[in-house]
N, C-alpha and C positions, 0 to 999 in steps of 0.2 A: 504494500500500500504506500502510497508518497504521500509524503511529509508536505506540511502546511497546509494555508485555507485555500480552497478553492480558487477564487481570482490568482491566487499566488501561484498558480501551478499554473492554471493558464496563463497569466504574461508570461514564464519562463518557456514553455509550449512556446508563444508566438513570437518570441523571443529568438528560439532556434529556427522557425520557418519566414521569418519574415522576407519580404519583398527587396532586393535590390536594385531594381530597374527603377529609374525615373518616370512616372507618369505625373499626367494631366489631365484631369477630366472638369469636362464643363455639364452641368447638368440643369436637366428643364430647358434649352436651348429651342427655342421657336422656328426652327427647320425639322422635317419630317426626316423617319430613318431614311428611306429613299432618298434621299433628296442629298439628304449628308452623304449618303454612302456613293451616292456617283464622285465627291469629291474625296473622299477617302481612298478609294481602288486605285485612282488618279495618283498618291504619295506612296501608297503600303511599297514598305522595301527599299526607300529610297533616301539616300542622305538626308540630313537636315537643311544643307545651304540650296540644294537642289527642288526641295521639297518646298522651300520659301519662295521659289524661283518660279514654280509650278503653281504657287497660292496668288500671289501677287498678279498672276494674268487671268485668272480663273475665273469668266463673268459672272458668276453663280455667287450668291446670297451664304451661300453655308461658308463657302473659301475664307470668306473674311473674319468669321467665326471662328475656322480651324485653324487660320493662321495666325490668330491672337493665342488662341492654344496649344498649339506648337511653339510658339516664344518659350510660353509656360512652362512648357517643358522643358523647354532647352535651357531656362532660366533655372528651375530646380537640379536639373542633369550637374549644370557649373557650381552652383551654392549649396547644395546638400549632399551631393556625393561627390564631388571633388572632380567631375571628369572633365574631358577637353570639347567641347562643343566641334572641334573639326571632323572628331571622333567619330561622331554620334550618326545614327539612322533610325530610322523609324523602326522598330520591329513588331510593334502589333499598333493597330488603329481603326476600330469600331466603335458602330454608334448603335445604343439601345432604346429601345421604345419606352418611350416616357408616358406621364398623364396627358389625356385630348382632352381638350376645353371642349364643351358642346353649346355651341349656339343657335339659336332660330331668326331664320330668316323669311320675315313676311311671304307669300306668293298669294296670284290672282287668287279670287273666291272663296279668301276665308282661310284658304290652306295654310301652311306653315312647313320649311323644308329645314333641315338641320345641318348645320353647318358644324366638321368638325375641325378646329383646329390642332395641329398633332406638333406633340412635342417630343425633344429625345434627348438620352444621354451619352456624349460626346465623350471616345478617352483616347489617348495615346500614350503608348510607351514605346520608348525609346531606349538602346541599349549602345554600347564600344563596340566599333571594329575589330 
C-alpha cells in the first residue's frame, strides 16, 4: 500500500508522467472545427518560421486566430522550457468541438429557423528537431 494522503500520491503520479512539449490552446474560439481544421492541415508538420509564413497569407478568419496561437507557443516553447525557437515544429495541431450558441432567426409566416453558431477548441504543440 503507498504511503501518504491521497492528492499526495497523485501529484507524485503526475509528477512522473507529466507533459514536456510546449503547447497552446485557445479555447471557445468563434471558428467552426471545419473551418479551423482547413487551416490547421495547411501547418501540421511544418517548422514554426514556415508555419508563420503560411499564416500571414492565409485569407481565412481562423489563420489569424492560429497564428496568434502559435506565437503562444513559441513564446512558452522559449520561456518555460528553455528551447530554441529555430528548433521548433509543429508536431500535433487540432481543433475540438466546443459549445454552439443557438439562435433564432425570424422567417416568413410566423416560422422561426435556428441559427447555430459553433465554437471550438484550438491547441498546438510543438516539439525540437
Amino acid at each position: 500500500m503507498a504511503k501518504g494522503h491521497r492528492s499526495q500520491i497523485k501529484r507524485e503520479r503526475n509528477e512522473r508522467t507529466k507533459e514536456t512539449r510546449p503547447t497552446a490552446k485557445l479555447s471557445y474560439a468563434r471558428v467552426s472545427v471545419q473551418k479551423a481544421c482547413f487551416v490547421l492541415d495547411a501547418i501540421r508538420g511544418k517548422d514554426v518560421q514556415t508555419a508563420l509564413g503560411i499564416l500571414a497569407y492565409n485569407p481565412r478568419y481562423a489563420s489569424s486566430l492560429i497564428e496568434k496561437l502559435l506565437k503562444s507557443a513559441i513564446a512558452n516553447a522559449e520561456n518555460n522550457n528553455g528551447m530554441n525557437p529555430e528548433n521548433l515544429y509543429i508536431e500535433e495541431c487540432y481543433a475540438n468541438k466546443g459549445p454552439t450558441m443557438k439562435r433564432i432567426r425570424p422567417r416568413a409566416q410566423g416560422r422561426a429557423y435556428r441559427i447555430e453558431k459553433r465554437t471550438s477548441h484550438i491547441t498546438i504543440v510543438l516539439n525540437e528537431k
